[in-house]
C-alpha positions in Angstrom: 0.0 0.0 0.0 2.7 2.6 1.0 4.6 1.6 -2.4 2.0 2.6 -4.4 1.1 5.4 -2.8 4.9 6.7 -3.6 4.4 6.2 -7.3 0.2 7.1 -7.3 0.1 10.3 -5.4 -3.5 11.3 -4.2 -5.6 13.5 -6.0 -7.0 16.3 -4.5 -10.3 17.9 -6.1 -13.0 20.3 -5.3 -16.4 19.0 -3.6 -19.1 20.9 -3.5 -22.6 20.3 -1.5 -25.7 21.5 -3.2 -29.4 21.9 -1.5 -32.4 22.7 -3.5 -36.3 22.7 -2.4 -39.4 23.9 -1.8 -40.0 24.2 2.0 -38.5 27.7 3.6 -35.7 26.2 5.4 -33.6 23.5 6.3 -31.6 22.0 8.8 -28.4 20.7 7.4 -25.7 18.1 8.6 -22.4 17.4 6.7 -18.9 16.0 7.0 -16.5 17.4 5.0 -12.4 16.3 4.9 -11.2 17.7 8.4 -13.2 14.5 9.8 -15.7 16.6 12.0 -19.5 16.8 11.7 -21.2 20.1 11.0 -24.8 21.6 11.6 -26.1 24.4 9.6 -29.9 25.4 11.3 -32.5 27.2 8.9 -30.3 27.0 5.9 -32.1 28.5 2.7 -33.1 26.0 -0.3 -30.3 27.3 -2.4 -27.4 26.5 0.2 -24.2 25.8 -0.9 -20.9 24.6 0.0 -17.8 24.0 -1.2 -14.0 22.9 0.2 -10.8 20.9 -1.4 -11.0 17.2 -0.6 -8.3 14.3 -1.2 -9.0 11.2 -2.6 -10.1 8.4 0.2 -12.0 11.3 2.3 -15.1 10.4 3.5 -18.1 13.3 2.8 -21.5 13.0 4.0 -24.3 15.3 3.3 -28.1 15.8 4.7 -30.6 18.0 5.0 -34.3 18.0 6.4 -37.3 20.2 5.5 -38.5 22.4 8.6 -42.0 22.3 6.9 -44.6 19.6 6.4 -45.8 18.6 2.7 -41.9 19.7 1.3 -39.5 18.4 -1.4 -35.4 18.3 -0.7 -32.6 17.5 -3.1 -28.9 17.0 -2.3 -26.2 17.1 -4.4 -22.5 16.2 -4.1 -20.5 17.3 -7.2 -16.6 16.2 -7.0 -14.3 17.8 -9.6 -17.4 19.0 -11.2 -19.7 15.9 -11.7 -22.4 14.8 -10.0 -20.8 12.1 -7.5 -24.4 11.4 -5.3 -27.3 12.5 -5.0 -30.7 12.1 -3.2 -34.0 13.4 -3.3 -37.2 13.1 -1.0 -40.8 14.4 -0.5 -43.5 14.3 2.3 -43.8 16.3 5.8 -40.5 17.0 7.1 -38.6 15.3 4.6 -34.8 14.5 4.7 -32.4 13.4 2.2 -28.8 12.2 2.9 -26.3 10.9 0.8 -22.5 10.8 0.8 -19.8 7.9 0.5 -15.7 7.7 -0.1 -13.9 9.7 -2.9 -12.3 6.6 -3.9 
């Protein structure tokens, strides 16, 4: 493992967390590459987020409708495409998604 690490360096890219929807807010959770768990209350639906992540990080990204009868979409984009995404509808909806940038 440490061998090919010395002749594979790690790549580095730009993530970038994406929240659309209809209710008025939202109360978001994410992880992004310092390894620590975040909370962002009320958040608009047009929230955004974006940080430098290396390859083999772990990002996780949620969000949940403060308002019954409400639609919520997260996004992860890394390097510019779409990496995961999830989408959900119904009172107080939440969708998560997130996984390794392996």
């Amino acid at each position: 493992m440490l061998l090919s690490s010395l002749f594979q360096p790690s790549h580095n890219g730009k993530v970038k967390f994406i929240l659309k929807g209809t209710a008025g807010d939202y109360n978001i959770t994410f992880k992004n590459n310092d390894d620590h768990a975040f909370q962002v209350p009320h958040a608009r639906k047009s929230w955004k987020y974006s940080f430098t992540a290396h390859e083999g990080d772990y990002v996780y990204f949620s969000a949940q409708a403060n308002e019954p009868a409400s639609e919520v979409y997260v996004k992860i984009l890394y390097d510019g495409k779409v990496f995961k995404e999830s989408r959900a509808k119904g009172d107080f909806a939440v969708a998560f998604t997130g996984g390794c940038l392996c």
